[in-house]
GUKETI-593915 format. One record per residue: residue in three letters; residue number from 1; x, y, z of N, C-alpha, C, O, CB in turn. Coordinates in nm, 4 decimals. Last residue first. Glycine has a CB too. Layout:
BEGIN
+------+-----+----------+----------+----------+----------+----------+----------+----------+----------+----------+----------+----------+----------+----------+----------+----------+
| rest |  nr |   n.east |  n.north |     n.up |  ca.east | ca.north |    ca.up |   c.east |  c.north |     c.up |   o.east |  o.north |     o.up |  cb.east | cb.north |    cb.up |
+------+-----+----------+----------+----------+----------+----------+----------+----------+----------+----------+----------+----------+----------+----------+----------+----------+
|  ala | NUM |        X |        Y |        Z |        X |        Y |        Z |        X |        Y |        Z |        X |        Y |        Z |        X |        Y |        Z |
...
+------+-----+----------+----------+----------+----------+----------+----------+----------+----------+----------+----------+----------+----------+----------+----------+----------+
# end
This chain:
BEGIN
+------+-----+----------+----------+----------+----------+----------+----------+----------+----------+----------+----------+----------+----------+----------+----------+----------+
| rest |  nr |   n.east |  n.north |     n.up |  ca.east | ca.north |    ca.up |   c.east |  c.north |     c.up |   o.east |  o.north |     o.up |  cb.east | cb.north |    cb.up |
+------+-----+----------+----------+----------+----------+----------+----------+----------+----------+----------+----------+----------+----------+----------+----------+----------+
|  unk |  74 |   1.0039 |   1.0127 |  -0.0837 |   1.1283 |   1.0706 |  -0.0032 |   1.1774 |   1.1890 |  -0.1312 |   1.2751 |   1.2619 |  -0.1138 |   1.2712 |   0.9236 |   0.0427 |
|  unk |  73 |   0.6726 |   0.9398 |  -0.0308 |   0.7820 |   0.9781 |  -0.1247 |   0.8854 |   1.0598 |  -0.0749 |   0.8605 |   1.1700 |  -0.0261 |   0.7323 |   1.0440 |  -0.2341 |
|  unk |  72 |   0.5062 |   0.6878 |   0.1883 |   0.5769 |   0.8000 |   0.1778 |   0.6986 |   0.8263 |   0.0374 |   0.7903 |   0.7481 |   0.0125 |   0.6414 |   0.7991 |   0.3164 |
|  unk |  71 |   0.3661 |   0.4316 |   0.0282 |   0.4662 |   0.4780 |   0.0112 |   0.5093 |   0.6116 |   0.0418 |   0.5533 |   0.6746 |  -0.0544 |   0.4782 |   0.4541 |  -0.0813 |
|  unk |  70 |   0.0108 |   0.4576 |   0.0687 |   0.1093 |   0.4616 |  -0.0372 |   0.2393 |   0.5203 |   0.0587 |   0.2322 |   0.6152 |   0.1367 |   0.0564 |   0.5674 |  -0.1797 |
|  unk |  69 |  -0.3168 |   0.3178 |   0.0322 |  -0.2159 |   0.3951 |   0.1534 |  -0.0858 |   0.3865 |   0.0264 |  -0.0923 |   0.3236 |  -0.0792 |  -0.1777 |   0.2769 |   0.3545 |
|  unk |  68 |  -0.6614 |   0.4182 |  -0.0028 |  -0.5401 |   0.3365 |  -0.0240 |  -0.4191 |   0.4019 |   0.0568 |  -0.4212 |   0.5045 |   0.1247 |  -0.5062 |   0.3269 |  -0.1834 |
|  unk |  67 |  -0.8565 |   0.5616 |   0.0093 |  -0.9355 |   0.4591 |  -0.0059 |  -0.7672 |   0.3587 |  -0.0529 |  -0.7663 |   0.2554 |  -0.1199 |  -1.0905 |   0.4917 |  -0.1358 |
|  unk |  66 |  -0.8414 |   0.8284 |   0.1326 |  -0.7651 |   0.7792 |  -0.0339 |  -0.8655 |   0.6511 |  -0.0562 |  -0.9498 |   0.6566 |  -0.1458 |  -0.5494 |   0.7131 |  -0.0307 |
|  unk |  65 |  -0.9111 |   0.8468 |   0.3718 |  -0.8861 |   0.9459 |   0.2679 |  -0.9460 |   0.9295 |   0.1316 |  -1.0345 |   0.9765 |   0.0602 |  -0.7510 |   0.9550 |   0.2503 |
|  unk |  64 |  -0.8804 |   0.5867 |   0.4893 |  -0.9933 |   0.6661 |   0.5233 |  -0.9851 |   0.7700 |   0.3972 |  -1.0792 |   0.7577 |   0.3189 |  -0.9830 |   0.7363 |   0.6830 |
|  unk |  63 |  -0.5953 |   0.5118 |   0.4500 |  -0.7205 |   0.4730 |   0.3494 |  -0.8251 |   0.5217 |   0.4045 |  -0.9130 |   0.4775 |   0.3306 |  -0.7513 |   0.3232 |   0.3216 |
|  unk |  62 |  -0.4608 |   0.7498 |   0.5302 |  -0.4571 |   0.7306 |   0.4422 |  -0.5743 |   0.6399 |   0.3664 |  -0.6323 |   0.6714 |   0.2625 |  -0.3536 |   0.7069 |   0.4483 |
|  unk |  61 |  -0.5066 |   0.6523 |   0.8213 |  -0.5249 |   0.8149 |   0.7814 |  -0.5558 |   0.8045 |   0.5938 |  -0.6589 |   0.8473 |   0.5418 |  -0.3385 |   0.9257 |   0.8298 |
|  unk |  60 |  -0.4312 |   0.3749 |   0.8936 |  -0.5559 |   0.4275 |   0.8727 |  -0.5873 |   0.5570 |   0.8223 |  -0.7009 |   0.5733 |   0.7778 |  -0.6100 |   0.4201 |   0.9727 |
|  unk |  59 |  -0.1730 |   0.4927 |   0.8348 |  -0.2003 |   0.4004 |   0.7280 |  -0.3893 |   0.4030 |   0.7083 |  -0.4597 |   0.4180 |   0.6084 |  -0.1259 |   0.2320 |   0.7802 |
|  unk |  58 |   0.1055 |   0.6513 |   0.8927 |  -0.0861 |   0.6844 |   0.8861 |  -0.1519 |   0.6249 |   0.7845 |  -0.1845 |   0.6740 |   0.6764 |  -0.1374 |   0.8463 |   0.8582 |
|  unk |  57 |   0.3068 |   0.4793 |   0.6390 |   0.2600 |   0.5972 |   0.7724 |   0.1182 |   0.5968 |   0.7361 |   0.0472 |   0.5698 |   0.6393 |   0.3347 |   0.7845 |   0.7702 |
|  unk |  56 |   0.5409 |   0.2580 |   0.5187 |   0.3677 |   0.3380 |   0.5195 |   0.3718 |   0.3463 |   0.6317 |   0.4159 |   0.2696 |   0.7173 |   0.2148 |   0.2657 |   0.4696 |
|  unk |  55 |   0.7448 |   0.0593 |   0.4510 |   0.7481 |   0.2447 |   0.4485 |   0.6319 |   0.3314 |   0.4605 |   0.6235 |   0.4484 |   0.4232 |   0.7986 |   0.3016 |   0.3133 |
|  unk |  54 |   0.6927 |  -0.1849 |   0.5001 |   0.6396 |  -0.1130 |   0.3239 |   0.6774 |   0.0528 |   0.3405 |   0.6466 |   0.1438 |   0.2635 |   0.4118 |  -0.1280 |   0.2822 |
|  unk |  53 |   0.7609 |  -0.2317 |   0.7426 |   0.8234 |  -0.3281 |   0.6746 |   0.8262 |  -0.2890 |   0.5361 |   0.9124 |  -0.3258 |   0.4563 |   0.7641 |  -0.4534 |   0.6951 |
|  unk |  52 |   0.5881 |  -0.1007 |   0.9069 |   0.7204 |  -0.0148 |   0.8808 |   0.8120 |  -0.1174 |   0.7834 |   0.9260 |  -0.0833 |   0.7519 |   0.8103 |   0.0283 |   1.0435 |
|  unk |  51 |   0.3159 |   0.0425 |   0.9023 |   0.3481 |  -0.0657 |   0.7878 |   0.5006 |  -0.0566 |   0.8147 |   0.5537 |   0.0097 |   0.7256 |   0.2949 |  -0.0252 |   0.6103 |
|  unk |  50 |   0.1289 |   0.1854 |   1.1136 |   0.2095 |   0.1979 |   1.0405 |   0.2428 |   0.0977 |   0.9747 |   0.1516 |   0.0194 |   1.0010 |   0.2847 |   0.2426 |   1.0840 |
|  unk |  49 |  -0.0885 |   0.1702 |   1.2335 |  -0.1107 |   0.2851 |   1.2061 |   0.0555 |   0.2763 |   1.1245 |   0.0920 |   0.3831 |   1.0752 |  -0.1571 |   0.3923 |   1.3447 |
|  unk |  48 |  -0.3688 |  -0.0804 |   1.3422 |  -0.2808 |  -0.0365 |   1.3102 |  -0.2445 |   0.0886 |   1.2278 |  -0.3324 |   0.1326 |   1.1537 |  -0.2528 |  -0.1146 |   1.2816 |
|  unk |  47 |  -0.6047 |  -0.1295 |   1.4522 |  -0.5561 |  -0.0143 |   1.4458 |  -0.4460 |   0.0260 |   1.4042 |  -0.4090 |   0.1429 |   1.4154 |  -0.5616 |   0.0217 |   1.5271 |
|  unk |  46 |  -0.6467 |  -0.3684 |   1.3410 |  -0.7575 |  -0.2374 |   1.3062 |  -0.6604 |  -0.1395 |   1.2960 |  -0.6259 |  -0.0770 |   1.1957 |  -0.8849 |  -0.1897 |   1.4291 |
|  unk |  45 |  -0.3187 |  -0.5699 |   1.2468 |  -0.4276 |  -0.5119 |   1.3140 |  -0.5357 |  -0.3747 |   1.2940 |  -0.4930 |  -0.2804 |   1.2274 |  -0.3704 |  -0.4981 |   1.4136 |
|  unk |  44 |  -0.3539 |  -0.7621 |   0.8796 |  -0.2888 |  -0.6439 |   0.9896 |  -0.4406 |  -0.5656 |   1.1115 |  -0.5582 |  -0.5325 |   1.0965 |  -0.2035 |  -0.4755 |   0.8521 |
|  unk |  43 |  -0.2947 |  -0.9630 |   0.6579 |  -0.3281 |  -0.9238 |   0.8257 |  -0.2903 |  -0.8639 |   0.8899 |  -0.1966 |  -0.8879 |   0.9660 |  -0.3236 |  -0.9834 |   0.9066 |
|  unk |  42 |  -0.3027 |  -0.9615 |   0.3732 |  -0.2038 |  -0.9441 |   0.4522 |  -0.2770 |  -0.9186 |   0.5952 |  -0.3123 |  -0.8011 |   0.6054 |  -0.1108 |  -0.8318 |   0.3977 |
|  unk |  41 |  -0.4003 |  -1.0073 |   0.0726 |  -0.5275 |  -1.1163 |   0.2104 |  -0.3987 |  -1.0465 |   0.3265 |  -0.4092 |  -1.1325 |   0.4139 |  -0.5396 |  -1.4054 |   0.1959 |
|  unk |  40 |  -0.1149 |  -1.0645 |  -0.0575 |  -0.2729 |  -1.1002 |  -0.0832 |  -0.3069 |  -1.1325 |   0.0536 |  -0.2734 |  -1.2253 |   0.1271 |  -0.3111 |  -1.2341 |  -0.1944 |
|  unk |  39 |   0.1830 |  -0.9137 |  -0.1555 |   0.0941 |  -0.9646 |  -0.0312 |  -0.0697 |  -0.9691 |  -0.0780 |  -0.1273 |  -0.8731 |  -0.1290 |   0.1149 |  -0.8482 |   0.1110 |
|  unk |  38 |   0.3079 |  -0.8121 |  -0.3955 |   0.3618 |  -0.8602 |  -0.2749 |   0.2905 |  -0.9246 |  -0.1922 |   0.3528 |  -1.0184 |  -0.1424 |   0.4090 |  -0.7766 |  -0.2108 |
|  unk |  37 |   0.2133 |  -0.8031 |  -0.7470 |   0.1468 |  -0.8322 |  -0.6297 |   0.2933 |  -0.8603 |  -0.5180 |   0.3833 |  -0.9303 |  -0.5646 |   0.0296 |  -0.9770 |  -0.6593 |
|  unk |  36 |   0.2976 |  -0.4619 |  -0.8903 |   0.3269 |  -0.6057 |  -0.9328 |   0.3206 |  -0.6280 |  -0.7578 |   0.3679 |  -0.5571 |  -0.6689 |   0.4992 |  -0.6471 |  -1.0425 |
|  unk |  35 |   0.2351 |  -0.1499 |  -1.0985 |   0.2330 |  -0.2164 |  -1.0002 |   0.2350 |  -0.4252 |  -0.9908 |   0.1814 |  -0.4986 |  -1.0738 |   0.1146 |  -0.1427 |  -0.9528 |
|  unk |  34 |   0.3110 |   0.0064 |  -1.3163 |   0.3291 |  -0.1031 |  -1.3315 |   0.3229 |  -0.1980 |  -1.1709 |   0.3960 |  -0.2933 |  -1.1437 |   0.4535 |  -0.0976 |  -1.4129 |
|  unk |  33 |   0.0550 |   0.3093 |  -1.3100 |   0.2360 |   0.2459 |  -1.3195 |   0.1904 |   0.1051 |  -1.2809 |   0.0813 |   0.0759 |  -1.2319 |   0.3856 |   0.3242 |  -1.1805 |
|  unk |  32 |  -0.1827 |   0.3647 |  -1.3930 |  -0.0946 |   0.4125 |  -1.4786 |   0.0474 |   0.3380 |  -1.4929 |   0.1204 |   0.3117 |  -1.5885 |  -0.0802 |   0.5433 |  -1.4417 |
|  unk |  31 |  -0.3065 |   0.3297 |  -1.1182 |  -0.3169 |   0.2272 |  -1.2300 |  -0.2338 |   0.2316 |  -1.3149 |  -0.1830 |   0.1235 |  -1.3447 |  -0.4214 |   0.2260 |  -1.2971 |
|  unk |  30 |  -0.3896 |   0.5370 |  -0.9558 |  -0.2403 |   0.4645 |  -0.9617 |  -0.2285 |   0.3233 |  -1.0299 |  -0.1550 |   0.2301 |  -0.9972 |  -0.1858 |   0.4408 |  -0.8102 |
|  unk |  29 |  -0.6340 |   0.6699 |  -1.0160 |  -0.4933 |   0.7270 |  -1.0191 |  -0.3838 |   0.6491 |  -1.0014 |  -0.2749 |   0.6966 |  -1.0339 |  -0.4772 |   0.8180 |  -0.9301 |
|  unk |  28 |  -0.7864 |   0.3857 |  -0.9642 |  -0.7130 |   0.4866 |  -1.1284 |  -0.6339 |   0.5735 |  -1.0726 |  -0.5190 |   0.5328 |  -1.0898 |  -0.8301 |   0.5964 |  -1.2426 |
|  unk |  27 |  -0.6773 |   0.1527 |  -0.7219 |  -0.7345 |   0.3146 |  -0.7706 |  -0.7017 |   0.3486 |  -0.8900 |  -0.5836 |   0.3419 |  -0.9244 |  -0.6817 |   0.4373 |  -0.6913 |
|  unk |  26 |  -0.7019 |  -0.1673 |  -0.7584 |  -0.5895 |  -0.0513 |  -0.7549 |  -0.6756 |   0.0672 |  -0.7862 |  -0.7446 |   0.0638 |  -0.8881 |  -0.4556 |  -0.0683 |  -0.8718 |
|  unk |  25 |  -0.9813 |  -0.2930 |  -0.6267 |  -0.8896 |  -0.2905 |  -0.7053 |  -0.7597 |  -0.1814 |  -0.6796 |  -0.7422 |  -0.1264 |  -0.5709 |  -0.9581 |  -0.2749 |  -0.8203 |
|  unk |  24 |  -1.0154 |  -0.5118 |  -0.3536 |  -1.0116 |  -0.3912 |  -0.3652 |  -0.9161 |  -0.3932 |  -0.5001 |  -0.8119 |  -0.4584 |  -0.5076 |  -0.9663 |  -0.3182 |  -0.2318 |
|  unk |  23 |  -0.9402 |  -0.7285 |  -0.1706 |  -1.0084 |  -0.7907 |  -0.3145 |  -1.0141 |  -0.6369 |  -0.3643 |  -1.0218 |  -0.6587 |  -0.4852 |  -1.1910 |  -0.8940 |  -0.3061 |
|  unk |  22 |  -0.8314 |  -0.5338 |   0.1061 |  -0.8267 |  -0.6741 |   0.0311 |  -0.9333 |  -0.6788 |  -0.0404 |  -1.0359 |  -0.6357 |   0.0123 |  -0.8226 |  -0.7998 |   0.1144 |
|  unk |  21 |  -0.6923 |  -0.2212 |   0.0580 |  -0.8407 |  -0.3224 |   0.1842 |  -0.8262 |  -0.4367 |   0.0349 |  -0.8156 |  -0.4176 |  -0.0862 |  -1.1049 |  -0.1997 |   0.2293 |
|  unk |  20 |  -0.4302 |  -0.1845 |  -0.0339 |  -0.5470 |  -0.1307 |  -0.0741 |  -0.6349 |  -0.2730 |  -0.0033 |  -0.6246 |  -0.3935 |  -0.0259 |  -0.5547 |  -0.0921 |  -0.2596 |
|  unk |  19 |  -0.1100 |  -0.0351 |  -0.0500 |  -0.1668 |  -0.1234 |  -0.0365 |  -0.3161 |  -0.0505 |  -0.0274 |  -0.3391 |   0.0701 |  -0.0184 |  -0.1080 |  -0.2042 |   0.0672 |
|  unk |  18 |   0.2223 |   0.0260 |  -0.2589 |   0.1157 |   0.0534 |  -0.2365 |  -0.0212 |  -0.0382 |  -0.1615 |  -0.0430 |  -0.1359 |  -0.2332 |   0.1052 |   0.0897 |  -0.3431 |
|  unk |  17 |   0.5124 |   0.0943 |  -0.2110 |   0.4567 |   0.0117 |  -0.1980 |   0.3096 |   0.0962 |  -0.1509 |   0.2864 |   0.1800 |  -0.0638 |   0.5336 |  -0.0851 |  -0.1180 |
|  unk |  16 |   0.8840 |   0.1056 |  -0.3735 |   0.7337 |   0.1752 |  -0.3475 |   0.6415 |   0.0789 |  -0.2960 |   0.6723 |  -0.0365 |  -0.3260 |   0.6628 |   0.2358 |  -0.4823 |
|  unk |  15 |   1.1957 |  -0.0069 |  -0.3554 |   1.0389 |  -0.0246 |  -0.3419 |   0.9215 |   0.0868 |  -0.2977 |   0.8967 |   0.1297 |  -0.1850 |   1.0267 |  -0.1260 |  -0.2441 |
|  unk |  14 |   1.5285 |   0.0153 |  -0.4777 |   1.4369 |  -0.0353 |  -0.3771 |   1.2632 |  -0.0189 |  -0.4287 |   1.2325 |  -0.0228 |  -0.5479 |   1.4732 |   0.0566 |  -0.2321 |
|  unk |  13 |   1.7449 |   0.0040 |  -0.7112 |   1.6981 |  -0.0990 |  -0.5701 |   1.5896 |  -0.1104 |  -0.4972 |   1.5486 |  -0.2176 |  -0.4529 |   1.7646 |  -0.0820 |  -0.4674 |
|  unk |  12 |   1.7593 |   0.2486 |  -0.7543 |   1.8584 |   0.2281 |  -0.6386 |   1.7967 |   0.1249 |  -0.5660 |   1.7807 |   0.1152 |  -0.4443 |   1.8871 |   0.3559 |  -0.5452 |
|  unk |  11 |   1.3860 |   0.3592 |  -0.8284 |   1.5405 |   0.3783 |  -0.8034 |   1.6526 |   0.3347 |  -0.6956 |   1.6483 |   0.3702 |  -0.5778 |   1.5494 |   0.4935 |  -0.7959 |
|  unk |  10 |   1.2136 |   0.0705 |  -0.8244 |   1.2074 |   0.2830 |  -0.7737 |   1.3577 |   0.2572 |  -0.8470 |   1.4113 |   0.1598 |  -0.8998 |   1.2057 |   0.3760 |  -0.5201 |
|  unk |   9 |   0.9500 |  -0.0818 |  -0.8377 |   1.0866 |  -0.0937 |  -0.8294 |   1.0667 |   0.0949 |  -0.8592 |   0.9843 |   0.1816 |  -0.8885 |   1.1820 |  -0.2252 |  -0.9573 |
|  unk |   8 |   0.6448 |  -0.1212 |  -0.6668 |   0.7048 |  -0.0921 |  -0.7965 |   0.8585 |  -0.0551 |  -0.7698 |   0.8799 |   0.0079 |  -0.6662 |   0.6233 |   0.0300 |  -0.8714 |
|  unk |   7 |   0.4024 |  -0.3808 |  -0.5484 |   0.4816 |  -0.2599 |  -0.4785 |   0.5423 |  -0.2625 |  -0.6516 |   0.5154 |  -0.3468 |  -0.7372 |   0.6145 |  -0.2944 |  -0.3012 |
|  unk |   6 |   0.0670 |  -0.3937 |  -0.2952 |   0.1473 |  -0.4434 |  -0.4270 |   0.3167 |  -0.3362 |  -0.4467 |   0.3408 |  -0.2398 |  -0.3741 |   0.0133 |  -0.4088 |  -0.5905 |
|  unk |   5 |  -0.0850 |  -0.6116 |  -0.0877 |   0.0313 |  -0.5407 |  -0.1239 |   0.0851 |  -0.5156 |  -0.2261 |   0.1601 |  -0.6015 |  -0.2724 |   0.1053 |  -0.5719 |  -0.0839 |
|  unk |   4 |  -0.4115 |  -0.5891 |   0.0492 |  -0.3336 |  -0.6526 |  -0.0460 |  -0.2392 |  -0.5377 |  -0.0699 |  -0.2683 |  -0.4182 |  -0.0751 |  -0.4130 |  -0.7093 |  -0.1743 |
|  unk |   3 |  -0.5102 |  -0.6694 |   0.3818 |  -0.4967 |  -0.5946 |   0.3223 |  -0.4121 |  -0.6702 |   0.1827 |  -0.3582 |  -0.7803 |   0.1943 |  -0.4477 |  -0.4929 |   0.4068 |
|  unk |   2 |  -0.7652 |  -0.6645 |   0.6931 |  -0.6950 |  -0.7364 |   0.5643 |  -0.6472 |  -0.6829 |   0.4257 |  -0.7369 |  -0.6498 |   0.3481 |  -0.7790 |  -0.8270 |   0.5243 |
|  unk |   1 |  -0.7723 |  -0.6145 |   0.9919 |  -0.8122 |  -0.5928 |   0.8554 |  -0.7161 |  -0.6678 |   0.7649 |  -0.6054 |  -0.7165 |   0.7877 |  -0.8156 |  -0.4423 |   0.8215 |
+------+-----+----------+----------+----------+----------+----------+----------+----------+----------+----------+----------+----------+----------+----------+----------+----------+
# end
């Protein structure tokens, strides 16, 4: 599948990262914050199930759900 990355500065440096099935807009619920592009078109296998480079878990779990995957919040 193919996916687009976008991510938002956090605290201390680092990254949130939200991704969403390619040409797919950003969901309204997470339109609000200032999301800014990392990855267009990103290739990742079907099954894949984690992102460990963006901090995303149950990635298929999540866009089956959500219709997007997000950033475990620590």
């Amino acid at each position: 599948m193919r996916l687009d990355i976008y991510r938002r500065a956090e605290s201390d440096g680092k990254f949130s990262y939200l991704v969403v099935p390619e040409s797919r807009n950003i969901p309204e619920e997470a339109t609000n914050t200032d999301w800014e592009v990392e990855a267009r078109a990103f290739e990742v296998d079907d099954n894949a199930e984690q992102l460990p480079d963006y901090d995303i878990d149950n990635l298929n779990g999540q866009l089956s759900e959500k219709g997007y995957a997000m950033t475990a919040l620590h």
